[in-house]
C-alpha positions as CSV (number, residue, x, y, z in Angstrom):
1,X,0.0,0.0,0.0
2,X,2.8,2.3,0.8
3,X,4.5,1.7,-2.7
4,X,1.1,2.9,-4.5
5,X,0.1,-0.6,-5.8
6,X,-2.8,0.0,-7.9
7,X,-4.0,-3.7,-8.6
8,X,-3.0,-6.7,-6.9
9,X,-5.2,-9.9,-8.0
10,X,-3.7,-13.7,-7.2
11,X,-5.0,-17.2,-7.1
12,X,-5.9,-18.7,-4.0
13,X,-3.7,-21.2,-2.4
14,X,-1.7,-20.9,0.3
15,X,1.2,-19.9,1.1
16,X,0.4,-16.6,-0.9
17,X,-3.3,-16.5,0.1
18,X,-2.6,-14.0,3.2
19,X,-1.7,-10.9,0.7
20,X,-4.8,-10.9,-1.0
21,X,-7.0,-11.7,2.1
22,X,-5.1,-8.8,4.3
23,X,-5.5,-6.4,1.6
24,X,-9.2,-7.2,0.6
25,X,-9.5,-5.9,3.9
26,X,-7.6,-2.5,3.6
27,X,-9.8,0.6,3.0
28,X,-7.3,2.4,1.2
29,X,-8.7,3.0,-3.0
30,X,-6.8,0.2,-4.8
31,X,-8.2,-2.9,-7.0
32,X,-8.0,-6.4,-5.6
33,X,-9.2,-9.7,-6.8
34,X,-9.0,-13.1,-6.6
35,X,-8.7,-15.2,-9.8
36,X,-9.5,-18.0,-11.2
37,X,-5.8,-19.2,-11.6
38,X,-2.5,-17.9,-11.5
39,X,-2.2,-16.7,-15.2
40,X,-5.2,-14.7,-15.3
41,X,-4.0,-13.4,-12.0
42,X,-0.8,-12.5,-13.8
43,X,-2.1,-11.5,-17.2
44,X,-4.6,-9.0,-15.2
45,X,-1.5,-7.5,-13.2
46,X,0.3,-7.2,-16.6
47,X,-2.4,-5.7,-18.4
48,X,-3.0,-3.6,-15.9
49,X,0.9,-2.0,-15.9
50,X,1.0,-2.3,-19.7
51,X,-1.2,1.2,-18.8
52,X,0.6,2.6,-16.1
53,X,-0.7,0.9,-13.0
54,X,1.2,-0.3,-10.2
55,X,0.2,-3.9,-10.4
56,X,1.2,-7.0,-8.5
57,X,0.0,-10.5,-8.5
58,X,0.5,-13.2,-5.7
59,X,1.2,-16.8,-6.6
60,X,3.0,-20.1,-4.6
61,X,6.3,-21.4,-6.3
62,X,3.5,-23.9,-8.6
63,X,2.0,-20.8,-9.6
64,X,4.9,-19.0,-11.2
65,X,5.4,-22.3,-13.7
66,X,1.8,-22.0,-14.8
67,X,2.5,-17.9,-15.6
68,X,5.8,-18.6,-17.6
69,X,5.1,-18.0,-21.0
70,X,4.0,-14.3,-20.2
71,X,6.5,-14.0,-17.7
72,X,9.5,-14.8,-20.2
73,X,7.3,-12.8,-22.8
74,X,6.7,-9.5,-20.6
75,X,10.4,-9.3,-19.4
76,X,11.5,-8.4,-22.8
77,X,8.6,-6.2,-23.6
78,X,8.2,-4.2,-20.7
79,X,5.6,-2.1,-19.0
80,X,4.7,1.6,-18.0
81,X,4.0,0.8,-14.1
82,X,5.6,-1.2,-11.9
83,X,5.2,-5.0,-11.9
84,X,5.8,-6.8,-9.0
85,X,5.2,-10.8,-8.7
86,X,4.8,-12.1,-5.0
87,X,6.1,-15.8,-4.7
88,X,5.6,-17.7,-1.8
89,X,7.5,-20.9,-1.7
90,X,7.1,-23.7,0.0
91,X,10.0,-25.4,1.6
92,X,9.1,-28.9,2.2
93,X,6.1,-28.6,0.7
94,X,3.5,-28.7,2.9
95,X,1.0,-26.9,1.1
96,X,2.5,-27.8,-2.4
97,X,2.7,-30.5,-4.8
98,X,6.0,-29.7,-5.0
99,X,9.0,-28.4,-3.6
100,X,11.2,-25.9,-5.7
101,X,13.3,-23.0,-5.3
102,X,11.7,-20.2,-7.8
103,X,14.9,-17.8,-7.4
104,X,16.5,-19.7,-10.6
105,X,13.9,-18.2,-12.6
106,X,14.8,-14.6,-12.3
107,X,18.0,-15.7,-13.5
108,X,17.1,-17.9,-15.9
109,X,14.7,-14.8,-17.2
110,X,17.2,-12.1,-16.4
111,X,15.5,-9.9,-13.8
112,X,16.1,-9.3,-10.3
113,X,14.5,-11.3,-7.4
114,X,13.9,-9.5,-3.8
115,X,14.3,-12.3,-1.0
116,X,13.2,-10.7,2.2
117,X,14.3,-12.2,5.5
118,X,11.4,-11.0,8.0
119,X,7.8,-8.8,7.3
120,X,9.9,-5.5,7.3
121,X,12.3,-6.2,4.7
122,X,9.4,-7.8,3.2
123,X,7.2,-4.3,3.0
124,X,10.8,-2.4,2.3
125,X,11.7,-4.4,-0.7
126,X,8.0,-4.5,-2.0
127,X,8.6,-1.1,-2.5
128,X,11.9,-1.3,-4.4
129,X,10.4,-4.0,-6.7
130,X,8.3,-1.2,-7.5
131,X,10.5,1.6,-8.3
132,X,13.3,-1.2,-9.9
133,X,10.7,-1.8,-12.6
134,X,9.3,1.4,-13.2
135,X,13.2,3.3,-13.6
136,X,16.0,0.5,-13.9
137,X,14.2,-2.3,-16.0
138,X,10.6,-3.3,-16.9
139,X,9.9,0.1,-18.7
140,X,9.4,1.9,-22.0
């Protein structure tokens, strides 16, 4: 809320679930929504920044396969707001299918990934994933 996030949709599953519930909750003007599944919860945030909105989309590390075809697509075309994905993983995957480590995608697509280590450097580098796409690399 305090980087000016515009949109923020996701798919319900946990460990991700808690962003969209807390800030359903918020009474501050922004747009949230659940989705039917993680790429329409990613195509809506990307769509959204595409025109300049502050957009983020919350996912578990399954989620972030099912979105990368966009994903690998949007990193090279870009967007006017800032794009920030949420991904929770799930070590030992007790809530997955799976367990995976979704950091080797960002390098595998050639953007950054923010790794907080508690809730404050969580909000802090929400934040800087903002203003990194906006000025250093997902813009026109």
């Amino acid at each position: 809320m305090e980087a000016g996030v515009q949109m923020v949709t996701g798919y319900l599953g946990t460990p991700s679930s808690e962003v969209i519930e807390a800030l359903s909750q918020s009474k501050m003007e922004f747009h949230v929504q659940w989705s039917v599944n993680e790429k329409v919860a990613f195509d809506l945030a990307v769509g959204a920044s595409i025109v300049g909105a502050r957009s983020m989309a919350t996912m578990k590390n399954a989620g972030l396969n099912w979105i990368m075809d966009m994903l690998m697509t949007v990193v090279y075309g870009g967007v006017r707001g800032g794009l920030v994905i949420y991904v929770a993983d799930d070590p030992g995957a007790h809530y997955s299918s799976n367990e995976q480590d979704t950091r080797f995608v960002s390098m595998y697509g050639k953007f950054p990934c923010l790794e907080p280590s508690n809730q404050h450097e969580a909000k802090e580098l929400t934040k800087m994933g903002f203003e990194i796409s906006e000025k250093l690399f997902l813009s026109w």
